[in-house]
Every structure is written in structure tokens, then in C-alpha cells.
KETIBA-349751 format. One record per atom (N, C-alpha, C, O): x, y, z. Coordinates in steps of 0.02 Angstrom, whole numbers, plus 50000, padded with zeros to 5 digits. Example, Ala and Ser with C-alpha at 12.3 -4.5 7.8 and 13.67 -1.06 7.14 Angstrom:
% KETIBA-349751
506604971650390 506154977550390 506604983550390 507124983450423 506424988850354 506844994750357 506455000250394 506705005750402 
This chain:
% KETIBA-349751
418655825853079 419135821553043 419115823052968 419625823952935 418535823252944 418435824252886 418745834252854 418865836452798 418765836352900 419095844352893 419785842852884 420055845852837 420235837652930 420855837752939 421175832952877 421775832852866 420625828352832 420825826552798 420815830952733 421215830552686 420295835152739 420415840752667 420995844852688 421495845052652 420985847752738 421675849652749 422555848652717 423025851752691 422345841552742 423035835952697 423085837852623 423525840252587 422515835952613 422315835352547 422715841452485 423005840352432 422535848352522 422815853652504 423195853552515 423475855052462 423845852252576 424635853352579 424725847452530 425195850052499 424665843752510 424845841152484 424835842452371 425165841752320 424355843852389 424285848652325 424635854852321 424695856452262 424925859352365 425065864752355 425985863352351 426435866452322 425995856152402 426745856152414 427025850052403 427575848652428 426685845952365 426815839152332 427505836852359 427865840952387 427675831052353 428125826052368 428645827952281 428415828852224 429415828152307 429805830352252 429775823952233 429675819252271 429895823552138 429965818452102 430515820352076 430735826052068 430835813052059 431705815452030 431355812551929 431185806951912 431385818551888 431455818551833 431845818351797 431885823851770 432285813851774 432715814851732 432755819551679 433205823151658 431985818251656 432025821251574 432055829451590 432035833351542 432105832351668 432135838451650 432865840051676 433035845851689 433245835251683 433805837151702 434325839151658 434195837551600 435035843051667 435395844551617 436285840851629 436745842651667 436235836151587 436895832951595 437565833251561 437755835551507 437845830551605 438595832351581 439085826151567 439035820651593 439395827251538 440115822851524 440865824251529 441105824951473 441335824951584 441595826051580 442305822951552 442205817051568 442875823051525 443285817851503 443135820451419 442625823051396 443745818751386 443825817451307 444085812251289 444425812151238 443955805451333 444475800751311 443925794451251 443495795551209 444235788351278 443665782551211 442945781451266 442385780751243 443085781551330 442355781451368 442095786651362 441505787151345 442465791451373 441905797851377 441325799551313 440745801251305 442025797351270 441605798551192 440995794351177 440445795751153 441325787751206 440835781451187 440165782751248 439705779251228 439935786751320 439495787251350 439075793751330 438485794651344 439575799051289 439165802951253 438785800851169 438295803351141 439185796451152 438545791151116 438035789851134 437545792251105 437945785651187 437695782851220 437085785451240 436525783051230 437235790851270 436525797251322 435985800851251 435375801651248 436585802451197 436265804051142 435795802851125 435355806851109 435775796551125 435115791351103 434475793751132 433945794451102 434595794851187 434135798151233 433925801051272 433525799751316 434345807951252 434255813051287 434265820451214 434565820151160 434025823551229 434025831051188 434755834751182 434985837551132 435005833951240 435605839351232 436025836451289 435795834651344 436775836051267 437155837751356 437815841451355 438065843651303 438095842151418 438545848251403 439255844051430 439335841151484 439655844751383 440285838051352 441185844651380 441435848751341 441415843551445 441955845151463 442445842551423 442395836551413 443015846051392 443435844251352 444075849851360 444055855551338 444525847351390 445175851951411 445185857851358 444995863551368 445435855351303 445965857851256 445415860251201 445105856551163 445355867251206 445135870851138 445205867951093 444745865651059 445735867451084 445785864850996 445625857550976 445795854950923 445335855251017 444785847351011 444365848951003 444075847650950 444045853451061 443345855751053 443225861150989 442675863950987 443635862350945 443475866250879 443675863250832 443635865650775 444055854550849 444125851350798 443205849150785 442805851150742 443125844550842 442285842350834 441825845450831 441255843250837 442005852450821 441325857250818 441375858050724 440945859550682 441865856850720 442035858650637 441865853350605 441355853150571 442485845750616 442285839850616 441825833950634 441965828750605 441365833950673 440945831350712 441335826850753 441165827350811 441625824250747 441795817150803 442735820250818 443125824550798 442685814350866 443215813650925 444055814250863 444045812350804 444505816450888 445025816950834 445485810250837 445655806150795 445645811050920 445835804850938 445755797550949 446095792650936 444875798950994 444865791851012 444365791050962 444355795150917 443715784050963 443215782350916 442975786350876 442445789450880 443655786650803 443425794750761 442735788850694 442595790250636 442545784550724 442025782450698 441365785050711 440885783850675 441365789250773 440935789450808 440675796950806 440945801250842 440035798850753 439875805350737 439525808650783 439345805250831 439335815650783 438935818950834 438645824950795 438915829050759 438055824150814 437565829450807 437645837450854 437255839050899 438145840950834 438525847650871 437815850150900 437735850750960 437335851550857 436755855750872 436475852950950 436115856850982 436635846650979 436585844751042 436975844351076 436885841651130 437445846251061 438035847251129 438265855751142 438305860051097 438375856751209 438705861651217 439355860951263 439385859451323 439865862351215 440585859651237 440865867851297 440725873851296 441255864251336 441475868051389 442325867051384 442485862051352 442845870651408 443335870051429 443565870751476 444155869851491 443025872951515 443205876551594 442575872451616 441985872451597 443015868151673 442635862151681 442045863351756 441635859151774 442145868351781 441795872451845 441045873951813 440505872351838 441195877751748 440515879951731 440075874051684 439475874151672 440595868751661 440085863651629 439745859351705 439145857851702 439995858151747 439605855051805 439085860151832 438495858551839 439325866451845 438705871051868 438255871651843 437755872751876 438205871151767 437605869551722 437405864751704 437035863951655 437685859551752 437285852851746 436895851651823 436875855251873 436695846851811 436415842951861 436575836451872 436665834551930 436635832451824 437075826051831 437595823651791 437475821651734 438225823751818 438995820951818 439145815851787 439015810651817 439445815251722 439725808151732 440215809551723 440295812351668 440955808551778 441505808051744 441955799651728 442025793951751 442135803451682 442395799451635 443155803551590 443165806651537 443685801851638 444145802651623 444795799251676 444535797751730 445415798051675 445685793651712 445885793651751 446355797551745 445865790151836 445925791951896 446645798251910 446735802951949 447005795551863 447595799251886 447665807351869 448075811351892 447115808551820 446945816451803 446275820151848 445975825351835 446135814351913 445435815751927 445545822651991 445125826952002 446135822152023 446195828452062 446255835052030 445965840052052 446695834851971 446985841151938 446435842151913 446475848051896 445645839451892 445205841551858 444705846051913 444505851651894 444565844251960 444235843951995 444465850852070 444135854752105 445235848852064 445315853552135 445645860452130 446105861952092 445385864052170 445615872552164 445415877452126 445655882652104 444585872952121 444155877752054 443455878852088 442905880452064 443665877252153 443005880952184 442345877752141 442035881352102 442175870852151 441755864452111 441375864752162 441665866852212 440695863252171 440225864852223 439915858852179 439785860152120 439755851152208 439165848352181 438775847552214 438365843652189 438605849552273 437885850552306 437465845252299 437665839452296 436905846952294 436485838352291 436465837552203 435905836152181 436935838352160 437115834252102 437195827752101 437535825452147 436925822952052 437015817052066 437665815352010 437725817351953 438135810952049 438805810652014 438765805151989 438375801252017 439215802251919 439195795551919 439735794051894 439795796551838 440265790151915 440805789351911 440815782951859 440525777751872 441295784451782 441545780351755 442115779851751 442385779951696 442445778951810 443205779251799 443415772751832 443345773351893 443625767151815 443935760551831 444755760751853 445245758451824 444705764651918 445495767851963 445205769552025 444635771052041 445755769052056 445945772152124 446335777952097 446695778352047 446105784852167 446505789952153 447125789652176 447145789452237 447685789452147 448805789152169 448605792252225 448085795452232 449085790952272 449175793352343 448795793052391 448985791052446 447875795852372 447565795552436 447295788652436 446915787552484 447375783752397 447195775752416 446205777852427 445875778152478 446055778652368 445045782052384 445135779552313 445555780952270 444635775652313 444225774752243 443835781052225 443815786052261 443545780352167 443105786352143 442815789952201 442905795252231 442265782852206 441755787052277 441745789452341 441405792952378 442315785652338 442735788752413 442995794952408 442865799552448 443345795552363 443595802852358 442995808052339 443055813452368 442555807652307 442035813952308 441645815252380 441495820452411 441555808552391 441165808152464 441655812552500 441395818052507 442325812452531 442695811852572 443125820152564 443385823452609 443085821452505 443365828052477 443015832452461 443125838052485 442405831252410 441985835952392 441205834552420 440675836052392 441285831752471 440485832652512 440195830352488 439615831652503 440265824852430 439635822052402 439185816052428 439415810352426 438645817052449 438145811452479 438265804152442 438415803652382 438205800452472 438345791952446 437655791552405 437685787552359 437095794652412 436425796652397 436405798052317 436015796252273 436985802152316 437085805152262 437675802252209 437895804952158 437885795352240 438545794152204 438135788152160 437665784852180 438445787652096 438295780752060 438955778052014 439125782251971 439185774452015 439675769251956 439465766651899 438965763051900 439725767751852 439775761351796 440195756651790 440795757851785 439915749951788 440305745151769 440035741051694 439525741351660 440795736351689 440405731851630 440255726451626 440015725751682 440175719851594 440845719451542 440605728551489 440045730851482 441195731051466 441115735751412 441615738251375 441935742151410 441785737851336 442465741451288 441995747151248 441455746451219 442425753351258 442125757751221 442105756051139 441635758151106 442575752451108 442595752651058 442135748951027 441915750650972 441915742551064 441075740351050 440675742951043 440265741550999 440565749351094 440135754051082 440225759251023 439945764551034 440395759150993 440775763350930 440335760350872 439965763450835 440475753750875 440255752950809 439555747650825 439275744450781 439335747650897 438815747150906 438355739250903 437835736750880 438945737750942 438855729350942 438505727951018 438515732451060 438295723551027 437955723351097 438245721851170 438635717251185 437935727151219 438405729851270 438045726651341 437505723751347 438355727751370 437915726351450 438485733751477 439005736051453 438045735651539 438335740851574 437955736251643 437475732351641 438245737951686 438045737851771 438035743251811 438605745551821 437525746651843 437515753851875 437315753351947 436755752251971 437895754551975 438005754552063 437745760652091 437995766252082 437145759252131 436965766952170 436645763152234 436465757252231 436605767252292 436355766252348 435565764752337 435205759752345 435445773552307 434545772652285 434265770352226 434145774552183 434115764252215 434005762552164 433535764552115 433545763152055 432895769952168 432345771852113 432535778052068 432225780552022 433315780152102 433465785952060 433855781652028 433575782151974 434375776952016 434835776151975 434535772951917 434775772951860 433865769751938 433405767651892 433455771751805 433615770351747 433145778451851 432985781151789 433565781151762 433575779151704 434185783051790 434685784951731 434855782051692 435025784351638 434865774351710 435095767551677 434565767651618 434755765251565 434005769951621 433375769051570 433855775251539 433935773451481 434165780551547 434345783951493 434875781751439 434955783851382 435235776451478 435735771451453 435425767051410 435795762551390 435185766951402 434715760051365 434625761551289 434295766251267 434935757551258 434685758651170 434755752451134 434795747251167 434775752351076 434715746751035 435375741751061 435285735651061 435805743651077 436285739951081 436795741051141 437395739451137 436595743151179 436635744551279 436085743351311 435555746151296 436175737351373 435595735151426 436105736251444 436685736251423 435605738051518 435975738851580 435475736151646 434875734951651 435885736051680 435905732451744 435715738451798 435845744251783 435365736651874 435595741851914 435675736152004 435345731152019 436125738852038 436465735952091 436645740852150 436835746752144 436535736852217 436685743752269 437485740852297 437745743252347 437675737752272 438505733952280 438925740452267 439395739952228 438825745552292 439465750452269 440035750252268 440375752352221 440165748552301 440725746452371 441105739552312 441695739552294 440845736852302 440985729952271 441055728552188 441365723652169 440805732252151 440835734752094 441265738352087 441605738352036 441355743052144 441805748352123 442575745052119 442975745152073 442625742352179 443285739552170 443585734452128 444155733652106 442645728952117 443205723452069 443265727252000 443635724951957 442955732551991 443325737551904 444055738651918 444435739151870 444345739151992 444925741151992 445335734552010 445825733851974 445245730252052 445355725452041 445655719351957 446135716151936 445155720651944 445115716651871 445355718251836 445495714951786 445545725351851 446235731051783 446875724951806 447045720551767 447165725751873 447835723351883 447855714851866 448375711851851 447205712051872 447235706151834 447515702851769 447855697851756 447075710651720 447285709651676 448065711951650 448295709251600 448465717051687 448955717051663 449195709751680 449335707051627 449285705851729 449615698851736 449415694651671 449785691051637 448855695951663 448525690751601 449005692251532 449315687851502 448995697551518 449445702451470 450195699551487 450505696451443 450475700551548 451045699351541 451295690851535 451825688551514 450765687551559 450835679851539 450915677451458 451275673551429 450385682151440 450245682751340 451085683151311 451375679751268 451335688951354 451785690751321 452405687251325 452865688251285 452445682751380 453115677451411 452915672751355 453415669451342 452405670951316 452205666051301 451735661351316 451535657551272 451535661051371 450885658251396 450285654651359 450075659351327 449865649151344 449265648151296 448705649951340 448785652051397 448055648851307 447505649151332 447225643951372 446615643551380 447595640351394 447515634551442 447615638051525 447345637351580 448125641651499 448475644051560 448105649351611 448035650151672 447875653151535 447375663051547 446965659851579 446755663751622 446595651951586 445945649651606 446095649551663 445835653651701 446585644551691 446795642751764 446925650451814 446755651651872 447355655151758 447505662351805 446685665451827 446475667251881 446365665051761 445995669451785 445305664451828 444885668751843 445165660751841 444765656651880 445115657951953 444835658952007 445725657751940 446005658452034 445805667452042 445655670152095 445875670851971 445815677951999 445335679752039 445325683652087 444945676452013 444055677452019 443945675152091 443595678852125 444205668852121 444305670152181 444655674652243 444445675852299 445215676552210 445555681252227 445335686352261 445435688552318 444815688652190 444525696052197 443835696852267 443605701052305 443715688152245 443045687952302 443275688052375 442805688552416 443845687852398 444225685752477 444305692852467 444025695152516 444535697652433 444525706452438 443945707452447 443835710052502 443505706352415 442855711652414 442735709752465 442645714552502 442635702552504 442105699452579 442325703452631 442005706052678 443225703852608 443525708652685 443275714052677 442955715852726 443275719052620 443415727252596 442535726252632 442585727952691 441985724752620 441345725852596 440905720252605 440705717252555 440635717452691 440515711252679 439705712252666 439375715952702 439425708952615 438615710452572 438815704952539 439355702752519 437975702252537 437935697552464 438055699552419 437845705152403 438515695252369 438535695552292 438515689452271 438405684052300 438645691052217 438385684752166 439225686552127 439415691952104 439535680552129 440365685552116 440455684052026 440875686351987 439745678152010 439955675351947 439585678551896 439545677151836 439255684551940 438815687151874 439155694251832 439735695651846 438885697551794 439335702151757 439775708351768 440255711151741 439425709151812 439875719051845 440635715051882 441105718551900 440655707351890 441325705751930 441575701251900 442105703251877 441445694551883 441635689451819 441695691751726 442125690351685 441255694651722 441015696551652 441505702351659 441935701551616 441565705251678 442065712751692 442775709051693 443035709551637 443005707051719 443605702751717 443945698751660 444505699351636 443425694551644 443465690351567 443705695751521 444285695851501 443255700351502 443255706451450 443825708651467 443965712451420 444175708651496 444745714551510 445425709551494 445905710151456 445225704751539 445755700351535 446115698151461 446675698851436 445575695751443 445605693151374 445525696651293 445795695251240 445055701451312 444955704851244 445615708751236 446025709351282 445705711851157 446375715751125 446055722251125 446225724851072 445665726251159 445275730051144 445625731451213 445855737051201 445845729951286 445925729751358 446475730951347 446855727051319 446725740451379 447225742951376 447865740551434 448475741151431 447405737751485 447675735651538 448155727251514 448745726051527 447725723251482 448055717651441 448585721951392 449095718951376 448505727051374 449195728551331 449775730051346 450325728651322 449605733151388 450065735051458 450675731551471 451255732851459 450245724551512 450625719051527 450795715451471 451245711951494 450715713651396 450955708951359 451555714551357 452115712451369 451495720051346 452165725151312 452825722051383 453395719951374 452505722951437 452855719251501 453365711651476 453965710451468 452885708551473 452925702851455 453535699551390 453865694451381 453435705851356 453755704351283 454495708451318 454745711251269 454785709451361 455215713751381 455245721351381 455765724151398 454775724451365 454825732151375 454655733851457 454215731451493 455225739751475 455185741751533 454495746551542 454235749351494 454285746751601 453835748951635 453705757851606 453145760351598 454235760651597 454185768251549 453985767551512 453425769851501 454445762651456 454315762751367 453655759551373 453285761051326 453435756251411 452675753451379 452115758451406 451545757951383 452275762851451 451885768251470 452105774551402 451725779051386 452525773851384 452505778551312 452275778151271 451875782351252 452455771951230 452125768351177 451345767951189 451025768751137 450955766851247 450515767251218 450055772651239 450065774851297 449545775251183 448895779951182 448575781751246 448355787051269 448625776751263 448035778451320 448275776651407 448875775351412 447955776451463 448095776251513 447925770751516 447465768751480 448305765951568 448435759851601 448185759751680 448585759951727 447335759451691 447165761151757 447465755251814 447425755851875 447715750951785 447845745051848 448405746251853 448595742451898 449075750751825 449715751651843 449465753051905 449355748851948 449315761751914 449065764351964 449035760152035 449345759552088 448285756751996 447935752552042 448375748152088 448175747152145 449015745352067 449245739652089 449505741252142 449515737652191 449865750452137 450135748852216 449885752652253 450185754852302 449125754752233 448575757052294 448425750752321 448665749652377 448135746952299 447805738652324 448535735652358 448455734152417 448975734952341 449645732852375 449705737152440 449735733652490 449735744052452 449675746352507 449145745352536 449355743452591 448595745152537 447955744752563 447895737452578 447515735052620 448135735752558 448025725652578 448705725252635 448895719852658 449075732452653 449675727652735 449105730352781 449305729152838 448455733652784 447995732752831 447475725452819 447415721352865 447205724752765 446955719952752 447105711852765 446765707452792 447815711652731 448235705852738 447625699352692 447385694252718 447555700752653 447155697052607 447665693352550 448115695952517 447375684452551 447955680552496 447725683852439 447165683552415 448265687152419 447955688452348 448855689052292 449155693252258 448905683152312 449425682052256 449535682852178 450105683452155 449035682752142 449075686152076 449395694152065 449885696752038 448725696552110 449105704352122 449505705252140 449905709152113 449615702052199 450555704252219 451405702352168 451975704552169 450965696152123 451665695652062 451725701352035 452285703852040 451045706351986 450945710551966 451465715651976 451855717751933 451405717952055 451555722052089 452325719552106 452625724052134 452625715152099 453275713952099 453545715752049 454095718652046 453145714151998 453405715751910 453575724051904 454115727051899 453005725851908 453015732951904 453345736451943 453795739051910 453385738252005 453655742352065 454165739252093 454395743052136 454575732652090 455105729752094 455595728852069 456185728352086 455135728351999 455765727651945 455835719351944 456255717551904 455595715351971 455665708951952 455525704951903 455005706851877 455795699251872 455865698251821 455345692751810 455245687251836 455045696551760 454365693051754 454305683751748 453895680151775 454895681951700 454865676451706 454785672651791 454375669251822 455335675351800 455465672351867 454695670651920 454495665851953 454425678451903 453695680251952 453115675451938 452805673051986 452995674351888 452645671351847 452675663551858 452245659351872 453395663451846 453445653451863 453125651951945 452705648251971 453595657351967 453235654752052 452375655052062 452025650452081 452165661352045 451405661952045 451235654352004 450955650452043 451365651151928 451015644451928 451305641651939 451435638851886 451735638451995 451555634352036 451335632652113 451485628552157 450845638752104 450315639752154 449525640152116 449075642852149 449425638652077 448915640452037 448445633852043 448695629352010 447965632252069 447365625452048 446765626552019 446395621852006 
């Protein structure tokens, strides 16, 4: 016995049990938008180096010249000597090891497909608050389902979070959805700085959606702002939302949650309400009478709950879930109905 235990002893020395190290890993960012910028802040803090995907040459030689972002949080400086910027987004993932993208569901196929992308046991982590148009797959569904990626290997960010908080560095909460928690552990510890805590949760499934969820909320919230609506009102909408969202997630994903704590309430509030929530701008531009184009022109940035509204609208004639907020939404937008009209009927269903 005592032979067979030195035995052990040596395989085990010679062939140790793998440990997942972050600090020797090499990461990536993909996206140039206000998250991407604001999570490559973020990693900075604590990490040596990472390697930052960015379409368009002439961004990536604005911030190699200029230090920071041209477009989005040009508050937000960078130390070049730690980044190595890519444009060809195949070889910034091959030379990484862990993923975060961060750029907007509706650019997430054209980035990703017909470039021969191999993520193998890469661990991915999706910051993108969308469903992908057409195939009705949230983030993780679609890598899982398209590019072979292990659920093992998948992780989310949620918030409450506005990048632009993170900009100038006011205090953040993040929430980080992964199956295995002793790996998502560490990463979340890479997240961590003076002014980002984070959270970690195996709710994937449930996180993931109320980020997409809580976008189309807030365009309603937005478009109430913009009919005129007070803050008496935003309270009553969004208290029924919040139930709303919880009768989706029980069907989509039935697991304990806690629906009032931050990756699903706190995520909601923030979006709903803050002027910082592109999705609230969306809908007030709605609201104030601009058609569904001009307010997709006018503004900067992408509107992930347009999208969203009539993935969750299709996906709910299997479901068949009350979820009347979203469906005004989705009248507004893809109907053409007139918001007043949508709006009066939704409150007077509202308690």
C-alpha cells in the first residue's frame, strides 16, 4: 500500500491537476463602441496588456496617436504601450485566450462569420445586452449553437452599468453569469477596482435575458417620457415590468432567483430611468413623435431593445406569456401604432 501510494504521489507530481490562471492568460476585447471602451478601462486596472479588436484602421491610428476613443468616452485615456490593437478580428481572438465581446447584437454575425473563428476551449464572455435579428438566440445561444462553444466556457455581463459612469469613474456594480463559478471567479476579481464590484451568478439563462428584456422596457419608459408622462407613472410601469419580466424568465428558465436583486431590478431601474440609457432615448424620440427611422438616425449609437422587441414578440407565440408592456412596445414600433393610443390602453391595465 505504501508503494502504491508513492506511486500516486509521483503522477501526481509529474502530471498535476490543470489550474485555470488568469494572470497568465491573454485577453481580448472585441467591439469599439462606449462598453467596449469602458471594459477596456476596466481590465486595465488589472491586467498588463490586452489585445483591443477595432474594425476601422483609421480609429485604431487615431488612438495609437491620440490615446483614447474618438467617438465614444473620449474622456477615457489609454496607456498604448499595453494594448495591441487588431483589425482583423480572427487573429485578435487567436491570440487570445479570453473573449469579451462587446459590440452590438446586430453586428455580432458579420463579425464573427466566414472567417474561419475557431474558439476551442476559449473562455467567451459576452457583453452584449441583444438577441441576435433572425435567429431569435441570445448571445449564448448563438456561440453555443453556431460556434461550438461549451456553456463551460460561456460567461455574461450584466449591471446596473452605464459605460459612461465608468468613464469618469463613479461607482459601479457589474453581475457575472457563468455555469462554473470557480473560473468566472477569477475573472470578476480582474473586474474589480476602486470603483467596479462585481457580483458572480450561475443564472445564465436569466440574466441573460432580463439585459434583453429590460432594453424593450425601457424604450416604453422613454416613450411614456416623451407623450408626457410624470414620475408617478415610470413607478407604476416599471413595478408591473418587473413582474412582467419574472412570468418570462420562470417560463424561459425555471431556477431560483431573487428577481429584486441587481443583475434584474437594478438593471432595469438604470436603464429605464437614467439619460445615459440609449434604449430610454429611443423611445422618448418615439414618444415626442419621431418615426421609428429618424430616431434610429438621429441617434449615435444602437438601440438593443428595437431589435429585441420583435425577437421576444416572436418567441413569446410559443411561450404565450402576459407580458403586456412589451407587446405595446412592439405595437409602437413594428405596427406603426400610435403611441398615444397604445399607451392609454396599457394604463389602464396597470396596478
Amino acid at each position: 500500500m505504501a508503494k502504491l501510494s508513492t506511486l500516486r504521489e509521483r503522477a501526481q507530481r509529474v502530471n498535476p491537476l490543470p489550474i485555470y490562471r488568469i494572470e497568465r492568460k491573454k485577453i481580448a476585447v472585441i467591439g469599439s463602441g462606449s462598453w467596449a471602451t469602458a471594459i477596456a478601462k476596466i481590465l486595465l486596472n488589472n491586467v498588463n496588456h490586452i489585445n483591443w479588436y477595432i474594425r476601422r484602421d483609421d480609429k485604431i491610428e487615431f488612438i495609437k496617436k491620440n490615446g483614447y476613443n474618438p467617438d465614444y468616452l473620449q474622456n477615457v485615456h489609454f496607456d498604448n504601450s499595453k494594448i495591441s490593437f487588431y483589425s482583423d478580428v480572427k487573429k485578435a481572438i487567436d491570440n487570445s485566450d479570453i473573449i469579451f465581446l462587446a459590440l452590438p447584437s446586430v453586428f455580432l454575425k458579420d463579425t464573427l462569420e466566414g472567417k474561419d473563428i475557431r474558439f476551442g476551449r476559449k473562455i467567451v464572455v459576452s457583453a452584449i445586452k441583444g438577441i441576435v435579428p433572425n435567429d431569435y438566440l441570445t448571445i449564448t445561444q448563438y456561440l453555443n449553437t453556431k460556434h461550438n462553444v461549451s456553456y463551460n466556457n460561456l460567461a455574461i455581463i450584466s449591471g446596473p452599468c452605464h459605460a459612461e459612469e465608468i468613464a469618469i469613474e463613479k461607482l459601479s456594480y457589474l453581475t457575472i453569469g457563468c455555469r462554473r463559478l470557480t473560473k468566472i471567479k477569477k475573472i470578476a476579481a480582474r473586474m474589480e477596482c476602486s470603483y467596479v464590484k462585481t457580483f458572480v451568478s450561475r443564472d445564465i439563462y436569466g440574466i441573460e435575458y432580463s439585459a434583453v428584456l429590460k432594453n424593450i422596457v425601457a424604450i416604453g419608459a422613454g416613450i411614456c417620457h416623451g407623450l408626457g408622462y410624470g414620475d408617478n407613472y415610470q413607478a407604476v410601469l416599471v413595478s408591473n415590468a418587473i413582474r412582467e419580466m419574472k412570468r418570462f424568465l420562470d417560463e424561459i428558465s425555471i431556477r431560483k432567483r431573487q428577481i429584486d436583486s441587481s443583475a434584474y431590478l437594478g438593471d432595469l431601474l438604470v436603464t429605464a430611468y437614467s439619460h445615459y440609457s440609449r434604449n430610454r432615448t429611443f423611445g422618448n424620440m418615439i414618444g415626442r413623435g419621431f418615426s421609428v427611422k429618424t430616431a434610429q438616425l438621429e441617434m449615435k449609437m444602437i438601440a438593443e431593445g428595437y431589435y429585441a422587441t420583435l425577437c421576444i414578440h416572436e418567441m413569446n407565440k410559443k411561450y404565450k406569456v402576459d407580458i403586456p408592456i412589451i407587446e405595446s412596445v412592439y405595437e409602437i414600433l413594428y405596427n406603426n401604432q400610435n403611441p398615444n393610443d397604445i399607451i392609454k390602453k396599457l394604463s389602464d391595465n396597470l396596478h
